[in-house]
Phi, psi and omega in degrees: 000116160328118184276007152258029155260353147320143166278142183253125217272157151119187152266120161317326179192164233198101171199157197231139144235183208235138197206150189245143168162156156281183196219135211244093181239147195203128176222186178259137175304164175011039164313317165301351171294302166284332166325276175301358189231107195288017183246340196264291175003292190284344194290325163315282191330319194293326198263302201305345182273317175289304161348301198296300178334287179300327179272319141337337175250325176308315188269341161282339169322297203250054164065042147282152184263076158347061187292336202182119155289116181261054177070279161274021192135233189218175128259128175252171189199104169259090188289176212195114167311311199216158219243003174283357189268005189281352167304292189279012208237294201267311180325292186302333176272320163307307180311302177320295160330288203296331163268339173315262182340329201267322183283329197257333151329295174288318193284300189050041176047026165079023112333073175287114195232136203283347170216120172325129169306117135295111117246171187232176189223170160205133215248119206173136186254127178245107189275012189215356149016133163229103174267129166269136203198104205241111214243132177269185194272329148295002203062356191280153201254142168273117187263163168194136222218119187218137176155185237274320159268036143277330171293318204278359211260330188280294196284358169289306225287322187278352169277143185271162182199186195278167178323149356247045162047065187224145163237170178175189220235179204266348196273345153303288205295313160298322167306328168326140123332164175301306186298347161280320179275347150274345161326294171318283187040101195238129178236141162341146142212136214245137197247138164288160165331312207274335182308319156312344193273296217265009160265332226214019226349051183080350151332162186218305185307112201070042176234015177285312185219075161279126156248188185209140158283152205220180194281142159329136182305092179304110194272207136217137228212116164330115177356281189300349148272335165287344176273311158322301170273356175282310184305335193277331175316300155350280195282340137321306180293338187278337184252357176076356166324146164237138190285206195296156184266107200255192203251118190192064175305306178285316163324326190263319167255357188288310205274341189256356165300295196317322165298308199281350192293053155005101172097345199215101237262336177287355200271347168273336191286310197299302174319291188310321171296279176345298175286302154319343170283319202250349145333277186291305207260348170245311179285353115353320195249336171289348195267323173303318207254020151268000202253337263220281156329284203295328174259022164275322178305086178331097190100319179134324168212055155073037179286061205264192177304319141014276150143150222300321209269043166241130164223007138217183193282160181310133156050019164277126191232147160237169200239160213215141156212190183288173183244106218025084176275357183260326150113358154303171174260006204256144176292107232279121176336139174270000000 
């Protein structure tokens, strides 16, 4: 046989630089529990192809790069020209995080599972990136993208932490805007012995200045200023007013990709659960427990002995957080 009538095996071609960006890894929390539990299996099986879906649209939202499906989840890759640009680079993938989750929460891509889907992500800027660029013998090109906080963005990705479940480095977190880090509320996180071992195989490096997202801030708040601002909420929402006009890539292409989704009749259903959820349970339940307020309020808006501009007694304080800030579906403990 003529060895040039042979199929030609292999990569046509091969090359490696150096790149700056981040890196976005996301997986289903215990997954191998389902995976591995015959009552459990097929409801994965059932999830991991939409999963696969919703995250393809989530990261072409916010102008991100697909490197790798792992199975239970992705790897993402966000080059970076300059490194100033890393600030306005993680806003955006954190705004994303944060509704991504909040969507694959409520929703669970219409997949009814005797236990809820969870994911989590971890988030880490690798200034020193060694990509690899593997060209096949059909021509489609392979990216593989290697360093040292690439190893770190795969084992944050494995902790569990509070909504919207993220770990990331400290050097991100400064970089953040304001309005990202109350989105957020990314806390310290200082790792126990064992934690190290078992995140980290006992490695030290780059684990010194980890954050995690926590529970929402408890504020403490006058009655009569919590009715205020629940009615101007209200009342935005009801007339449809836009609020101050903020920068929201994801929100503006995730959601109408999703509606465009060909063939895949959950992804309008899921959206309508989604909505119907921000309908009904949170401006529903703000609307109840204003309703709730006011009629504790002596006239209705605190005309009491006092004098009309009172609307609790002196050093009466309720204490306020967002309204289901974990993004479950389930009712935020009273």
């Amino acid at each position: 046989m003529d060895i040039h009538e042979l199929p030609r095996r292999g990569y046509s071609s091969l090359t490696v630089h150096r790149d700056r960006g981040v890196l976005w890894v996301c997986d289903i929390s215990s997954s191998s529990s389902f995976i591995n539990s015959d009552d459990l299996a097929e409801h994965i099986e059932a999830f991991l192809p939409r999963l696969h879906w919703v995250s393809s649209l989530a990261i072409q939202a916010i102008h991100g790069e697909i490197i790798q499906w792992t199975g239970d989840g992705f790897i993402a890759w966000f080059p970076l020209e300059v490194e100033r640009q890393l600030g306005r680079t993680c806003n955006r993938i954190l705004e994303a995080i944060w509704h991504f989750t909040a969507f694959i929460n409520i929703t669970q891509l219409c997949v009814e599972s005797p236990r809820p889907f969870r994911i989590r992500h971890g988030l880490t800027y690798e200034p020193d990136a060694l990509v690899t660029l593997t060209t096949h013998q059909d021509g489609h090109v392979s990216k593989i993208i290697s360093g040292r906080n690439v190893v770190l963005a795969f084992r944050i990705s494995g902790v569990e932490a509070d909504f919207p479940n993220v770990a990331t480095q400290q050097k991100i977190v400064q970089a953040l805007s304001s309005r990202t880090k109350n989105l957020m509320n990314l806390k310290r996180w200082t790792l126990t012995e064992a934690q190290l071992l078992k995140y980290f195989k006992g490695e030290k490096m780059g684990t010194t200045s980890l954050y995690v997202s926590g529970r929402p801030k408890v504020s403490q708040s006058r009655a009569d200023t919590w009715i205020t601002r629940a009615e101007s909420l209200l009342a935005r929402a009801e007339s449809g007013r836009r609020r101050t006009p903020v920068e929201s890539t994801f929100v503006e292409n995730f959601f109408p990709d999703l509606v465009r989704s060909k063939g895949q009749d959950w992804c309008e259903e899921s959206l309508d659960i989604y909505v119907r959820f921000l309908k009904e349970n949170m401006l529903g339940s703000l609307q109840k427990a204003l309703d709730v307020i006011n009629q504790l309020q002596p006239d209705g808006r605190g005309a009491d002995a006092d004098g009309p501009h009172r609307r609790d007694p002196p050093g009466v304080h309720v204490r306020t957080r967002t309204p289901n800030d974990d993004g479950h579906r389930e009712a935020p403990p009273a």
